[in-house]
N, CA, C and O atoms as a Tinker XYZ file with bonds, in Angstrom:
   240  protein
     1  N     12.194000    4.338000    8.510000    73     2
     2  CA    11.047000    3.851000    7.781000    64     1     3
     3  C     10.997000    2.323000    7.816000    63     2     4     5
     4  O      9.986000    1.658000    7.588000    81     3
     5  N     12.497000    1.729000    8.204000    73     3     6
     6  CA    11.905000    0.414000    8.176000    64     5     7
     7  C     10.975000   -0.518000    9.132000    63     6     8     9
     8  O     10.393000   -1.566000    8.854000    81     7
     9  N     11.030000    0.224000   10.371000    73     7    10
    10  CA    10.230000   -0.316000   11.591000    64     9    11
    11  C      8.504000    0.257000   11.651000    63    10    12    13
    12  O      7.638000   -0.006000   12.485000    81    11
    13  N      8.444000    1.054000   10.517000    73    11    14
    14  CA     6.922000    0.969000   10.450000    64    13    15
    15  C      5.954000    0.572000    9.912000    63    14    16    17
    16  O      6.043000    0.470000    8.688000    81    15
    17  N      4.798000    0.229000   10.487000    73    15    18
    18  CA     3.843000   -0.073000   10.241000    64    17    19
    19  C      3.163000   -0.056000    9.650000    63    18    20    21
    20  O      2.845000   -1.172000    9.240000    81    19
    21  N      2.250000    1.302000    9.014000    73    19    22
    22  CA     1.541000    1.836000    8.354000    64    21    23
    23  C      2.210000    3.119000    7.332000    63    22    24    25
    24  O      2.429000    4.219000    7.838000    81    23
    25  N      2.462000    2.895000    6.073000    73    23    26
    26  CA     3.288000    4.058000    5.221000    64    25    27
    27  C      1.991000    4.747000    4.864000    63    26    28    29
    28  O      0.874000    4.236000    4.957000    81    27
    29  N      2.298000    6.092000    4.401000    73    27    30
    30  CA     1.891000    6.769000    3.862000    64    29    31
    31  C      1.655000    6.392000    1.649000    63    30    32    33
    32  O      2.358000    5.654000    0.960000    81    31
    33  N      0.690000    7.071000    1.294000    73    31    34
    34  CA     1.429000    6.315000   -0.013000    64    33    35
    35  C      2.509000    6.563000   -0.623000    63    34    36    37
    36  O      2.923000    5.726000   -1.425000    81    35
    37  N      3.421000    8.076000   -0.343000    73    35    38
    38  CA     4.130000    8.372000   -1.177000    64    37    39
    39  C      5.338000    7.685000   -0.439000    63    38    40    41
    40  O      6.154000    7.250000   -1.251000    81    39
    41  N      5.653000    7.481000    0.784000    73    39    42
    42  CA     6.540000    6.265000    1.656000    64    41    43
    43  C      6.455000    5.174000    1.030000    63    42    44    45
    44  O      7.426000    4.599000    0.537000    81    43
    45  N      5.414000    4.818000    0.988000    73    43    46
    46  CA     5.187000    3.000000   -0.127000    64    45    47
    47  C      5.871000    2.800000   -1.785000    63    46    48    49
    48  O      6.549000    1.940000   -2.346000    81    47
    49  N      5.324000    3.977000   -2.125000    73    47    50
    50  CA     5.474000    4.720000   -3.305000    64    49    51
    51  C      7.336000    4.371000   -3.506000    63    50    52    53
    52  O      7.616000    3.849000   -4.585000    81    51
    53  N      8.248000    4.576000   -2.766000    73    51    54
    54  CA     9.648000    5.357000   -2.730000    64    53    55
    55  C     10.237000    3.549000   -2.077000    63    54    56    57
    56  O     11.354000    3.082000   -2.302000    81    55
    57  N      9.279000    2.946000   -1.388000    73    55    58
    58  CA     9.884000    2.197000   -0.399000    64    57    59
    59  C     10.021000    0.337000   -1.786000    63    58    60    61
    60  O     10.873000   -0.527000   -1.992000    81    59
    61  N      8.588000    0.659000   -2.329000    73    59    62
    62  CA     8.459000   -0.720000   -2.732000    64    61    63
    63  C      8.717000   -0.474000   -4.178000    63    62    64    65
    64  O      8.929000   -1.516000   -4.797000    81    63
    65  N      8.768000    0.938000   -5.095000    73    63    66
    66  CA     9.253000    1.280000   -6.429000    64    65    67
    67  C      8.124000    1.281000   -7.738000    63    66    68    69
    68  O      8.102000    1.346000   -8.967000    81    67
    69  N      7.154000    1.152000   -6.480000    73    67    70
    70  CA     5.727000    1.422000   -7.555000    64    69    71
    71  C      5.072000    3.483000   -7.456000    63    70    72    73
    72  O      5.141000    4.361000   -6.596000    81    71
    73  N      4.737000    3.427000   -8.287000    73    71    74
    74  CA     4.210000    4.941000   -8.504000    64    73    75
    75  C      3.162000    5.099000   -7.488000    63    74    76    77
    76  O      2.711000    4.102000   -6.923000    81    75
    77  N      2.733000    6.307000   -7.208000    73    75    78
    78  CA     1.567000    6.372000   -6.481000    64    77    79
    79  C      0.634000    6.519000   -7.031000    63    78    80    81
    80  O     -0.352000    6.198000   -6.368000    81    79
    81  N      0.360000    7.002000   -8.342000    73    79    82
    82  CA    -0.795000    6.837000   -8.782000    64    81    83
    83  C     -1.474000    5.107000   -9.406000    63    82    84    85
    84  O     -2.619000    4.887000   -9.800000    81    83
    85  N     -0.410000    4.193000   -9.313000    73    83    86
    86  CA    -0.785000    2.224000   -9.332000    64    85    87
    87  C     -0.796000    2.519000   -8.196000    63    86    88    89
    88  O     -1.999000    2.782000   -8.196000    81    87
    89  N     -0.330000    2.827000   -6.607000    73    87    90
    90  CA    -0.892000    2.692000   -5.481000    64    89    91
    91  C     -2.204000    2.867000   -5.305000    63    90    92    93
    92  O     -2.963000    2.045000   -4.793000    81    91
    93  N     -2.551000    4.162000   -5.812000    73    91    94
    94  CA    -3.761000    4.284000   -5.508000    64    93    95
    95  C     -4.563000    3.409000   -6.107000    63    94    96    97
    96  O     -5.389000    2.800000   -5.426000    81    95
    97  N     -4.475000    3.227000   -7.273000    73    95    98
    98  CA    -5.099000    2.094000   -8.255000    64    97    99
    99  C     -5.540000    1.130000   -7.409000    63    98   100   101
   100  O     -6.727000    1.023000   -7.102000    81    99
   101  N     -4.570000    0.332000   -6.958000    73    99   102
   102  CA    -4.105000   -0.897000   -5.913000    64   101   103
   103  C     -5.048000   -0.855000   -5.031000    63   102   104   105
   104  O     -5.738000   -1.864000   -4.887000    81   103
   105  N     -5.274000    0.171000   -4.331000    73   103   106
   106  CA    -5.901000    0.469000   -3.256000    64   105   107
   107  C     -7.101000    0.639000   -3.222000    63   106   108   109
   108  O     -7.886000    0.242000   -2.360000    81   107
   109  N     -7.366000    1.393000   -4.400000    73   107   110
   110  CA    -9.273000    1.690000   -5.196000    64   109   111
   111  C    -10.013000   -0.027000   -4.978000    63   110   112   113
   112  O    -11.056000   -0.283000   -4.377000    81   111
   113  N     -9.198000   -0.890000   -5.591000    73   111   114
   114  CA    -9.536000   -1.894000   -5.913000    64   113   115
   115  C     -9.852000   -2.913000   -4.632000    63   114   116   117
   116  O    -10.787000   -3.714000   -4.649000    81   115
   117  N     -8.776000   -2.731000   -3.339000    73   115   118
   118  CA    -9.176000   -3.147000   -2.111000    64   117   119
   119  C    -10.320000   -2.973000   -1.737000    63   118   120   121
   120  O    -10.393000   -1.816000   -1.325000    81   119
   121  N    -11.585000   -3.651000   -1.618000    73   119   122
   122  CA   -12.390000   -3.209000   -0.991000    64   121   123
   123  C    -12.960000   -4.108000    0.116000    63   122   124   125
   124  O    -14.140000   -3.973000    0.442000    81   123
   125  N    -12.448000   -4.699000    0.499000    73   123   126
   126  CA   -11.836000   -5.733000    1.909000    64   125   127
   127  C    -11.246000   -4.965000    2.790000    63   126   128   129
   128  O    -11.713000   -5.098000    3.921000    81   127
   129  N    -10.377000   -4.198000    2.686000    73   127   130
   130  CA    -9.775000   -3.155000    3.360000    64   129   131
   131  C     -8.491000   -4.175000    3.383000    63   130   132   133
   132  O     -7.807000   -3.867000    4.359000    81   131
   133  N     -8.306000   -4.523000    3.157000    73   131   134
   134  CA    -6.886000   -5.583000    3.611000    64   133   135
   135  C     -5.524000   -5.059000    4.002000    63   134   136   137
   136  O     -4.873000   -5.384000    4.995000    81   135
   137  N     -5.148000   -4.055000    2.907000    73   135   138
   138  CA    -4.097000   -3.664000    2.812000    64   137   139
   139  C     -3.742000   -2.321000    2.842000    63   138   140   141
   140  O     -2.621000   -1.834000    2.698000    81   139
   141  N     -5.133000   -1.601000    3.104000    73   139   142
   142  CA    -4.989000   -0.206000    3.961000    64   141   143
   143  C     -5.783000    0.111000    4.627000    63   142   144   145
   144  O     -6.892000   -0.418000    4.702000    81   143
   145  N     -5.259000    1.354000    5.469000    73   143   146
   146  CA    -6.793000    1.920000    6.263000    64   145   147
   147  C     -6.928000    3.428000    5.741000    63   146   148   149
   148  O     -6.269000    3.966000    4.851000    81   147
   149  N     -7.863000    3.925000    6.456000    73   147   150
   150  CA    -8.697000    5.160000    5.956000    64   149   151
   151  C     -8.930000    6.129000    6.874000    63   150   152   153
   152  O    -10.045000    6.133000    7.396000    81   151
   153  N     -8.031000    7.065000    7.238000    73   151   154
   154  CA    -7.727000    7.660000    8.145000    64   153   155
   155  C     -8.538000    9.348000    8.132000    63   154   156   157
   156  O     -7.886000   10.342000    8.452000    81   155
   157  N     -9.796000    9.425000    7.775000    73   155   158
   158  CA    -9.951000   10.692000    7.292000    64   157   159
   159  C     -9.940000   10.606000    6.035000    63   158   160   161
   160  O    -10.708000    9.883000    5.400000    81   159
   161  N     -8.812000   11.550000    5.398000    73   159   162
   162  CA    -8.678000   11.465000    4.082000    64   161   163
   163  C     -7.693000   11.065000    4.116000    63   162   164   165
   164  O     -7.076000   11.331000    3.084000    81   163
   165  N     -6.861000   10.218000    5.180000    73   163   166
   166  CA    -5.030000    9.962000    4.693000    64   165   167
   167  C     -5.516000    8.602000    4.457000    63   166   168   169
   168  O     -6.451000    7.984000    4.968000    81   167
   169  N     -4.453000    8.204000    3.342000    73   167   170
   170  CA    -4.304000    6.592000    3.326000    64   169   171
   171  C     -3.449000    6.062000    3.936000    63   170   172   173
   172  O     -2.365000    6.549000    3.613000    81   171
   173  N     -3.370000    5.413000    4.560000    73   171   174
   174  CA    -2.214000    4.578000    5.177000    64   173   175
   175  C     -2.423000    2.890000    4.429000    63   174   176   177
   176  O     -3.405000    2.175000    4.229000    81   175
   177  N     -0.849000    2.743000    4.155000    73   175   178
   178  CA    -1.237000    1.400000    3.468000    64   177   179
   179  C     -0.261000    0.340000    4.912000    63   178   180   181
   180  O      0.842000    0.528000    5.424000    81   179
   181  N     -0.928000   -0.338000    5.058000    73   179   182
   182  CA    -0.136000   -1.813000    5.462000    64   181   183
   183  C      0.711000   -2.410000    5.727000    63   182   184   185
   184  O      0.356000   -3.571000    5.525000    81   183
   185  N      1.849000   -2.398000    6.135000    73   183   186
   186  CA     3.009000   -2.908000    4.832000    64   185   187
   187  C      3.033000   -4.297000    4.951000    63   186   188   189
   188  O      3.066000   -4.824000    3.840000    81   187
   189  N      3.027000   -5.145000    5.941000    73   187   190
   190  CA     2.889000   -6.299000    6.183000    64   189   191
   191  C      2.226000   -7.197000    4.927000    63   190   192   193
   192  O      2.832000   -7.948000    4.162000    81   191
   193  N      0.824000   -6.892000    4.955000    73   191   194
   194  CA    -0.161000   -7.521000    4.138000    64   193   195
   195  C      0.528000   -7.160000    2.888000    63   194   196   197
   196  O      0.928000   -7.922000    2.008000    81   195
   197  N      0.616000   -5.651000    2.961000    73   195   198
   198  CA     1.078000   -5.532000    1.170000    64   197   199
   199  C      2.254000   -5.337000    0.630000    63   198   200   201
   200  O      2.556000   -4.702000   -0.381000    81   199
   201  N      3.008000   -6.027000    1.498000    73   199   202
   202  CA     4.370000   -6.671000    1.087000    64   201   203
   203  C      4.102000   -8.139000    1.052000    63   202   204   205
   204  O      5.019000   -8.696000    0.449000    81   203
   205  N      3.163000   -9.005000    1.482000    73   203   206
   206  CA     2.930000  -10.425000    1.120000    64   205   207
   207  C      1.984000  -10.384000    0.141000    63   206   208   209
   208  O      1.825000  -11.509000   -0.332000    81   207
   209  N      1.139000   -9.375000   -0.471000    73   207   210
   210  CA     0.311000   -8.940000   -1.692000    64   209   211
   211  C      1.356000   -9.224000   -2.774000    63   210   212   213
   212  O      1.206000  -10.093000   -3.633000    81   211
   213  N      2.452000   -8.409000   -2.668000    73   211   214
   214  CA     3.531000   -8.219000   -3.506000    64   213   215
   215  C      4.334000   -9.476000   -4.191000    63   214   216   217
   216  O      4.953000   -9.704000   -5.231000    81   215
   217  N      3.960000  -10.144000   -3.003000    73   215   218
   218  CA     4.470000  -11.450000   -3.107000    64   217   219
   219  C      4.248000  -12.201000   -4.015000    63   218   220   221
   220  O      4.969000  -12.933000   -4.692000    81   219
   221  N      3.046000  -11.956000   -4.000000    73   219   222
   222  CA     1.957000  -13.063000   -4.388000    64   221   223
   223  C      1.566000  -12.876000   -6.307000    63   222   224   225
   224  O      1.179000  -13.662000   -7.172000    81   223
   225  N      1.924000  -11.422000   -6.285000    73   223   226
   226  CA     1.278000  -11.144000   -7.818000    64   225   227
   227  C      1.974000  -11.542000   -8.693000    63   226   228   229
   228  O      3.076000  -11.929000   -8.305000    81   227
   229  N      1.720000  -11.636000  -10.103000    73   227   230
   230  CA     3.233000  -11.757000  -11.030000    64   229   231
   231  C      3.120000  -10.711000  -11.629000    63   230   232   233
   232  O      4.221000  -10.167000  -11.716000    81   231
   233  N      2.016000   -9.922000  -12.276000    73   231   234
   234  CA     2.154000   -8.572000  -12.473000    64   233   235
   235  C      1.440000   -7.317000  -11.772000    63   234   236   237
   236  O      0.287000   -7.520000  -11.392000    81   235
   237  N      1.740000   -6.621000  -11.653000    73   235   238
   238  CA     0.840000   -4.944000  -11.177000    64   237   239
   239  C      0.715000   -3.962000  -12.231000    63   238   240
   240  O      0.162000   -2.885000  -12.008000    81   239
């Protein structure tokens, strides 16, 4: 999991120690697309961008 690209949410979920239901939250709120894409109905989040998202916040 560490060489990829695009997680799933419940991968993100497990990887970065946030719940998936604030993922999804997180993600509702993207509407830039920045930090995921939209695969159908799968989400794929980012990790790049939203590990420098992560960065950046002081709270979630």
């Amino acid at each position: 999991m560490q060489e990829k690209v695009l997680l799933s949410v419940a991968e993100a979920s497990h990887l970065f120690g946030i719940g998936q239901h604030r993922l999804r939250k997180i993600i509702g709120e993207d509407y830039d697309c920045k930090y995921h894409l939209t695969l159908g109905r799968v989400i794929k989040i980012k990790r790049k961008p939203f590990e420098e998202y992560l960065n950046k916040v002081q709270a979630i």
